[in-house]
N, C-alpha and C positions, 0 to 999 in steps of 0.2 A: 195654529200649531206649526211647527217647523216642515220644511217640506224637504224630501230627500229627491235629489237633484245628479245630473250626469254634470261633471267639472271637465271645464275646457280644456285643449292639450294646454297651453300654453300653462294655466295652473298645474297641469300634473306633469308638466315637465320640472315647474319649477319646484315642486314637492320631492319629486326624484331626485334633482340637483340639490336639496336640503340633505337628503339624505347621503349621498356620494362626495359632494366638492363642498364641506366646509371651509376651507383656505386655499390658497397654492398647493401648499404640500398636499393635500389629498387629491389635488387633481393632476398631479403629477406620481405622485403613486402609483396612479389606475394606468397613466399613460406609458409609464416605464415598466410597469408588470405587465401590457400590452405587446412591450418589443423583445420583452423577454419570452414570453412565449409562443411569440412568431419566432423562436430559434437565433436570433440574433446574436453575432459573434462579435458586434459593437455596437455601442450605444453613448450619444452625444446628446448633453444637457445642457440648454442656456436659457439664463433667469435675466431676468432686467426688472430691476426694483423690487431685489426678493422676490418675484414672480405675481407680485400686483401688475404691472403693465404686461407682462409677457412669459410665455413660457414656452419653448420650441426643446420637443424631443423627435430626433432622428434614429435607426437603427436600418441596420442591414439584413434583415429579415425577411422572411418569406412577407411577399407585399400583395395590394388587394386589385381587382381590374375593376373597370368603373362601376360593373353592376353591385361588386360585393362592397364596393366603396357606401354605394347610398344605402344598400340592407345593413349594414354596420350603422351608420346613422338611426334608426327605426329603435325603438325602445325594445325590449328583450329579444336582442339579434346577438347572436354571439355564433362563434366557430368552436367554442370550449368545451361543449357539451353535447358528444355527440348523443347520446342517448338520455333516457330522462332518469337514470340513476345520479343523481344530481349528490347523495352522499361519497360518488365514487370520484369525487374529482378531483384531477392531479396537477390543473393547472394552478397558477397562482391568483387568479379572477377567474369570474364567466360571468358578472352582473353584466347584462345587455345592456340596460339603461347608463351605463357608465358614459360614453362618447355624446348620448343626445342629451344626455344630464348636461356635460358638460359645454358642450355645443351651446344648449338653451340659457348659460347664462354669461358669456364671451363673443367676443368676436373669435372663431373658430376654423382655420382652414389645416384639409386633411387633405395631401398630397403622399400619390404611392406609385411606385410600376415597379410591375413584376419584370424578371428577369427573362430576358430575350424579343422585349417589348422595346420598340421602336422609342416610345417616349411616357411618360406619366401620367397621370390625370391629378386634377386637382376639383376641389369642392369648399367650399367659402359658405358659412352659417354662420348669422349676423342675430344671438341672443335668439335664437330658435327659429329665424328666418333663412334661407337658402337664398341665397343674393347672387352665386356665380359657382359657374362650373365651366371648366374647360381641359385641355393640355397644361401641362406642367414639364417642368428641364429638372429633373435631379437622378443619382442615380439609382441603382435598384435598389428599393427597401420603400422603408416610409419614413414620411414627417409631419408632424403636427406641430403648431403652431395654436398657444393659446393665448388670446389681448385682452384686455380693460376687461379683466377678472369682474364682475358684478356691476359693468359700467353702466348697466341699466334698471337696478336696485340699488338705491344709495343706502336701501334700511340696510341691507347684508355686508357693501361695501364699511361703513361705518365703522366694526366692530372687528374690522380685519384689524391687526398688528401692524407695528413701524414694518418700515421693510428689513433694516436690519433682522426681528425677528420672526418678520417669513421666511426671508434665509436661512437662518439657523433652523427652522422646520425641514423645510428643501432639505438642506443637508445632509441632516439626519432619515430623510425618508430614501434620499440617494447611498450614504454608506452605508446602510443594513440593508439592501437590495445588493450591492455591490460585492459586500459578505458572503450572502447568501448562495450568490455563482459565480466563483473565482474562476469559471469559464467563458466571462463573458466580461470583454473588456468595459471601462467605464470613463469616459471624459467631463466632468464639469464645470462651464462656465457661469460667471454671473460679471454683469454689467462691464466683458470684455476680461476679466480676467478669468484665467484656469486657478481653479481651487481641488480639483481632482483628477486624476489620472491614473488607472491603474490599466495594466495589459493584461490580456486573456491566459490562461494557460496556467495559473498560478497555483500553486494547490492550498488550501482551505488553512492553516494556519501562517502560511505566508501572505495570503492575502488580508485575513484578521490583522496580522504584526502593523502591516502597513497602513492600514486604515488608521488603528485603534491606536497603536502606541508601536512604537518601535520596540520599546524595552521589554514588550511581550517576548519578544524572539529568546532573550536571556533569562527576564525573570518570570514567565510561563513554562505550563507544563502541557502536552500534547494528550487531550482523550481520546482514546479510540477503545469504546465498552460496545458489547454486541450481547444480547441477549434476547434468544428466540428468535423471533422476526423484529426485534426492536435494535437498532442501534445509535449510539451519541460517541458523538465526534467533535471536537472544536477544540478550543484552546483557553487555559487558564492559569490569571494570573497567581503568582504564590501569593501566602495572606500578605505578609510584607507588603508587597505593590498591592496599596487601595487606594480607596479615595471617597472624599467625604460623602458624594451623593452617589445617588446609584445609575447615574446617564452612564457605565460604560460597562454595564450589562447586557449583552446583545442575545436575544434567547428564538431559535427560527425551530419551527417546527413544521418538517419535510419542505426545506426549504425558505417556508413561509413568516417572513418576518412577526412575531406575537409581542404581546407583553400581556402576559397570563397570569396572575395570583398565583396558581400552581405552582409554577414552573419559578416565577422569582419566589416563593416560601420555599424549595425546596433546594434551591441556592444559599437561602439564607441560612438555610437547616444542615448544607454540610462544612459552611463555614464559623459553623454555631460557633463553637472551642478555639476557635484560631482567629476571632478578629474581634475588636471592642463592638458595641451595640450601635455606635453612631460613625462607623466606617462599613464600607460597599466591596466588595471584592470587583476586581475589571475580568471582564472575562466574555467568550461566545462560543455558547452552545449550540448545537443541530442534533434536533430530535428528528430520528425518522421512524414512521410507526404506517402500519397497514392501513389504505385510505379508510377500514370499516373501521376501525378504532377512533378516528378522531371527525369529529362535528366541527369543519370551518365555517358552521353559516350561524352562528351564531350572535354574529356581530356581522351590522352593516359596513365593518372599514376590514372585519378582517382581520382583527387586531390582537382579539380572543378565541379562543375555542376552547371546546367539552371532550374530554377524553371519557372513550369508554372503561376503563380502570383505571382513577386516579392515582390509589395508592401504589399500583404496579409504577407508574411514572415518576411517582416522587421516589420512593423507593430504590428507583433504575437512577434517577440523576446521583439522588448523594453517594448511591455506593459508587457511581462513577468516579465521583467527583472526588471525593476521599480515598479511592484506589490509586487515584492520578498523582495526587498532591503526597501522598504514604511516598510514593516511587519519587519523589524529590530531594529526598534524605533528609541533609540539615540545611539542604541551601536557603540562603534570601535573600531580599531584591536589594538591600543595602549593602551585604557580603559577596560579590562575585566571585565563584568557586575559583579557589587558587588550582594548580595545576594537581596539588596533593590531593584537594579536595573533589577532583574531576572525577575519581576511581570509588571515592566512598559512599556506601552507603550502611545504612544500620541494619546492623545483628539484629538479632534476638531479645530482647531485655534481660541479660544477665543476671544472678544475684547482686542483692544490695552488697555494696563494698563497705568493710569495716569502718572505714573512716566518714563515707557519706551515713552510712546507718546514722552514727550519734548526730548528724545535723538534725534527725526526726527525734531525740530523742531528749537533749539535752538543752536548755538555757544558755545564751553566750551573753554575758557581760565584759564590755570592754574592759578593758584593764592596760592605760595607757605606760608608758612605761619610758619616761624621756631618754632620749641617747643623742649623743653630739661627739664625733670623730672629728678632731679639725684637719684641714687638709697641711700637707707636710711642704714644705719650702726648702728647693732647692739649695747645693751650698751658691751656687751664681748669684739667686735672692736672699741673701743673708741678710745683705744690709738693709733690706727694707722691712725685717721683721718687726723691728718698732713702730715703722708707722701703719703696719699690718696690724700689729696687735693695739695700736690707740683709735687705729681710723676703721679699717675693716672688720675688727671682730664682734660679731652681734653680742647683745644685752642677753641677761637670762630671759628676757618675756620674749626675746625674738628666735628662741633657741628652738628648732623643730619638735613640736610635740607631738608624739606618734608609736607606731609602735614597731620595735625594729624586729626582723627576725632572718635568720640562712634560711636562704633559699636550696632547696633541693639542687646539687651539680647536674648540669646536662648529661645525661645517659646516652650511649649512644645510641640506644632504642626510643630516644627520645625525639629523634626525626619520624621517626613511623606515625608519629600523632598527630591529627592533622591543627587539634586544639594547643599544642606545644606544651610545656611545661611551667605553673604558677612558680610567678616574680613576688608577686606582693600582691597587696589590697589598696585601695582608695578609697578614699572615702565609705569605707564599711557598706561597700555594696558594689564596688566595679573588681572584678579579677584582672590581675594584668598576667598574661603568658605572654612567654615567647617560643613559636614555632621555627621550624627550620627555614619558611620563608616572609618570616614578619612578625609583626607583635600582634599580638590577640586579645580585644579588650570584653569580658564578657560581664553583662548583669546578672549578678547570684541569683537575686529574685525570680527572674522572669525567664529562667536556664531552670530553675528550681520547680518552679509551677510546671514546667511541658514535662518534667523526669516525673513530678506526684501524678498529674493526671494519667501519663499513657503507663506507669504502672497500675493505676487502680483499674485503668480501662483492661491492660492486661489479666489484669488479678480475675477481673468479671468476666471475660471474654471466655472461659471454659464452663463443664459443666459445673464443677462446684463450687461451694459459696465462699466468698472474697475472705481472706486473715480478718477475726476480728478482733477488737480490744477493749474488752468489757470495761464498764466503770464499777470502782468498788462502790458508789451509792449512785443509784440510778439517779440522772439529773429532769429536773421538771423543765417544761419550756412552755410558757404564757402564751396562747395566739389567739386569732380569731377563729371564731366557730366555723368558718367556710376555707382557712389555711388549716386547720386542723382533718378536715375533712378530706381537703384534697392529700397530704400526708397519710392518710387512714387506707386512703385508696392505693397510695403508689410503695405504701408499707412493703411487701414483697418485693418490689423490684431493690428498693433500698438494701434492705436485708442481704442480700445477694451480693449488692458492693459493702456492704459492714456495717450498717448504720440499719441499728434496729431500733424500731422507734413503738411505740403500746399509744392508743388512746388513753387520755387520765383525765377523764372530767369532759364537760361540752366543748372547753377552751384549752385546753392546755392539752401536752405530748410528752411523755416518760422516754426518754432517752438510756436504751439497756447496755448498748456499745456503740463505737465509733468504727472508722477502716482504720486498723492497726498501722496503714503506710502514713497516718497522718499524725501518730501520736498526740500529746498533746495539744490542746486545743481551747479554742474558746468554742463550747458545744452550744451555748446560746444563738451564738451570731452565727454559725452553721446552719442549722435548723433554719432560724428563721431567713436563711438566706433562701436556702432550698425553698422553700412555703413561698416563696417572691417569686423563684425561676419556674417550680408549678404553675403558681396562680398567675405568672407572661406568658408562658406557652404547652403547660398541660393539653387538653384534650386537642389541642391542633398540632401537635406532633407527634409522630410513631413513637414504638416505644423506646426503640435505641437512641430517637433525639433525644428523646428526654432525658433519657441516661447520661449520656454526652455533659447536658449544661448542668444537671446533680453531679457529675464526676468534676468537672471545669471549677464549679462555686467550690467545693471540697480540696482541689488541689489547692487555690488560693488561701484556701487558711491552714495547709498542712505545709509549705512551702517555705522555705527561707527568708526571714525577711530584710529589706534592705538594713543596713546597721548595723547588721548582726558581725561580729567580728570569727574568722576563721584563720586554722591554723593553716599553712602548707600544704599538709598531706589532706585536709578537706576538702580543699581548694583543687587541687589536683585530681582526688578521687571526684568531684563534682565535672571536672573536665573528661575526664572519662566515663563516665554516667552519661555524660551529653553524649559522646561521640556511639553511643549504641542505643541511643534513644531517637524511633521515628519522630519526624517533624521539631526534632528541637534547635532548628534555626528559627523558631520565633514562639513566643510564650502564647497563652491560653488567650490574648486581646490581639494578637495580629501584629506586636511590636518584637524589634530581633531584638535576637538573645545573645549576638555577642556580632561585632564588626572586627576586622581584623585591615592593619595598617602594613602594606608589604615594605619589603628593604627599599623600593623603589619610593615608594609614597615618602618614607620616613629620610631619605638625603636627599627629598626635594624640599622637607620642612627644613633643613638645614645648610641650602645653596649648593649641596656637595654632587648633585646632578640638573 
């Protein structure tokens, strides 16, 4: 029978190092959360071969004298914990075994002198053996030095990464550290080149800008939400500025770099309505909450934690996060706010205006209507009228077919607008205006979807129940027996935005009204929209998310749609709808709703600057 046995250090060293130093990046993690909280007001990073052959971290930090050098060495030795309230901890480590983890499977030398010390010490571990100790020359602080990462396990060595992409690890474990204390400067090198540099001193979305995107500075929005002893703070980009994967979501909790499920579904949950389903918003949060509130030991790297009330957390993010983005008005990351636009933000939701009402209510079929003015010829060009009229003048098939119509005269209250006054249509779906400082090209559709939903959301948002719009014969809707169910459940909350719905049968759903803002409809593919965005994220979202993505699927099919041909004054009243509508610089997927071309842009297309 099996015998149970005491394992040698050098095995439980190397069990230790399984669990701590998967790659470079994790072992450079532990060393630079090391120097941060010995107080360090710099910190110097150099990789050589993406940090397979080497990795050297320096900081100017409270440093160690030779005794505490070798008790540092010692498996559960740490300075982090002073007492054994091991939930209460505020540093960013205290795993002990971290330095002899690492030690045990590198060539490893730890060099440190304290401040008023004549000179350094140093200590040299050779794959868990101690090979040399003596004096060291550097200044006050410490340095570690790590070589031939697993050069005495080929099995571990093997399955590391090119070095290119231990690098790209590196990096990423060095700027969300660097994020995290925009008080603490940051240098890093690899294989002699600097790839990082940031000075200390910098405050918390200047330092994100820099890191993460420049263009944060313009097309982000600053958080600063406090609630109770809970506060979040960071910077976020508008939906506009995304990106297809979700690497530039930086989420720290009390400093501490995570990537939590929580914390990214509740990201995703307040950009539900504002961005397509296979775009990421860019953004970095810092969650700080009371040390008894959150469990960092939940994870050996660190990486996750358990919050004592989730839903307080998710809850505290989106409201933040959609409080922030609300206070953005109509900006987006494609339209840089013009000087007019510096000052606006949105009203109230106004009443419907007469002219956009009948966009809800009515049928538009084109109705093209050919016109051809030919241009007039000077009497100086007389003479060339004949060979204008045999060589220049188009054929009837080349004649513009389209539809003409006056434009509204510039008013001179028509500079106060910051969306200017409708020119025309293109292609039965782009608006063209012209503002006081440029032209303004807006999509009907996607200007149309942000005005349906943040009215219906408005409609909802009181105590009583939404406008609604009965059908004169209740329509039947075929589903499966588990979309009918979930429908049966979220039946009240619907009701309340106007969409009352009856069970009829094990499969099917009786449709009694719709939300009167969406008029006409196809009530079919509504429904069964809805019964989709239930059965993706039903019981894992609160209940205002879920509201949100049944309000978003409803705006889309209440909404204008591209082709649709409008007159002037619809076009116009739709531009004024916008300008009092929160977040209608970009529709319900994250795409703008209108770019606008200044004077300057526009006599650059034409050489004239």
């Amino acid at each position: 029978m099996p015998i149970i046995r005491r394992l040698p250090d050098t095995l439980i060293n190397r069990i230790a190092a399984g669990e701590v130093v998967e790659r470079p990046a994790s072992a450079l993690k532990e060393l630079v959360e090391n120097a941060i909280d010995a107080g360090s007001s710099q910190i110097t990073v150099r990789l050589t071969q993406g940090g397979l052959d080497g990795i050297e971290v320096t900081d100017d930090g409270c440093a160690m004298d030779p005794e505490q050098m070798a008790l540092a060495l010692e498996r559960h030795a740490t300075s982090k914990l002073p007492d054994e309230a091991i939930e209460m901890v505020t540093t960013l480590g205290f795993r002990g075994e971290a330095l002899p983890s690492i030690a045990s499977v590198s060539r490893f030398t730890l060099e440190s002198r304290v401040r008023g010390a004549d000179s350094g010490w140093r200590r040299v571990v050779d794959h868990g053996a101690m090979v040399e100790e003596g004096p060291a020359a550097l200044p006050p602080g410490t340095r570690i030095r790590v070589e031939d990462l697993f050069g005495k396990i080929p099995a571990r060595r093997k399955f590391l990464r090119s070095p290119r992409s231990e690098y790209a690890a590196c990096l990423d474990v060095v700027r969300r550290l660097a994020m995290a204390r925009p008080d603490v400067g940051f240098t890093m090198e690899h294989d002699g080149r600097r790839v990082l540099a940031v000075q200390p001193g910098e405050t918390a979305p200047q330092r994100v800008a820099r890191i993460v995107a420049r263009e944060l500075a313009q097309d982000g929005v600053v958080i600063d939400q406090e609630r109770g002893q809970a506060t979040l703070t960071g910077v976020a980009g508008l939906p506009t500025f995304n990106r297809g994967v979700a690497d530039h979501q930086y989420l720290f909790v009390n400093g501490r770099p995570v990537r939590d499920k929580l914390l990214i579904g509740a990201v995703r949950g307040a950009y539900a309505d504002m961005l397509a389903r296979d775009r990421h918003a860019v953004l970095a949060l810092f969650l700080d909450l009371p040390p008894e509130d959150v469990d960092v030991n939940v994870h050996p790297a660190k990486t996750e934690v358990r919050f004592r009330d989730p839903a307080f957390v998710r809850g505290f993010i989106v409201t933040g996060l959609r409080h922030a983005l609300e206070g953005a008005g109509q900006k987006s990351a494609q339209t840089p706010a013009a000087p007019a636009m510096a000052a606006w933000r949105a009203e109230p939701i106004a009443p419907v205006q007469p002219a956009l009402a009948s966009l809800f209510a009515r049928q538009y079929a084109p109705t093209p209507s050919p016109s051809y003015a030919p241009n007039r010829v000077s009497e100086a060009g007389a003479a060339w009228r004949g060979y204008e009229a045999e060589v220049m003048a188009p054929s009837a098939q080349a004649l513009p077919q389209g539809r003409a119509e006056m434009a509204e005269a510039s008013a001179p209250e028509a500079a106060e607008h910051p969306l200017g006054v409708a020119r025309g249509q293109v292609a039965g779906t782009y608006i063209i205006a012209e503002a006081s400082d440029g032209l303004v090209i807006v999509d009907q559709h996607a200007a149309h979807e942000r005005i349906v939903l943040e009215r219906l959301r408005a409609a909802g948002a009181g105590d009583k129940v939404a406008a609604a719009q009965a059908l004169l014969i209740p329509e039947v809707v075929e589903l499966e027996e588990v979309d009918c169910d979930r429908l049966e459940d979220a039946a009240p909350t619907l009701t309340e935005i106007g969409l009352a719905l009856e069970r009829f049968g094990p499969t099917a759903m009786l449709v009694r009204s719709v939300p009167a803002a969406l008029g006409k409809g196809d009530v079919q593919a509504l429904v069964r929209d809805v019964a989709d965005d239930l059965a993706a994220n039903g019981a894992a979202l609160l209940l205002g998310e879920r509201l949100d993505l049944v309000l978003a699927t409803m705006a889309c099919h209440g909404s204008v749609r591209a082709g649709r041909t409008l007159n002037v004054a619809e076009m116009n009243a739709l531009l004024r709808e916008m300008e009092v509508t929160p977040r209608s610089g970009q529709c319900n997927h994250g795409r703008p709703t209108w770019v606008k071309l200044a004077h300057g842009d526009i006599e650059k297309l034409f050489g004239r600057k």
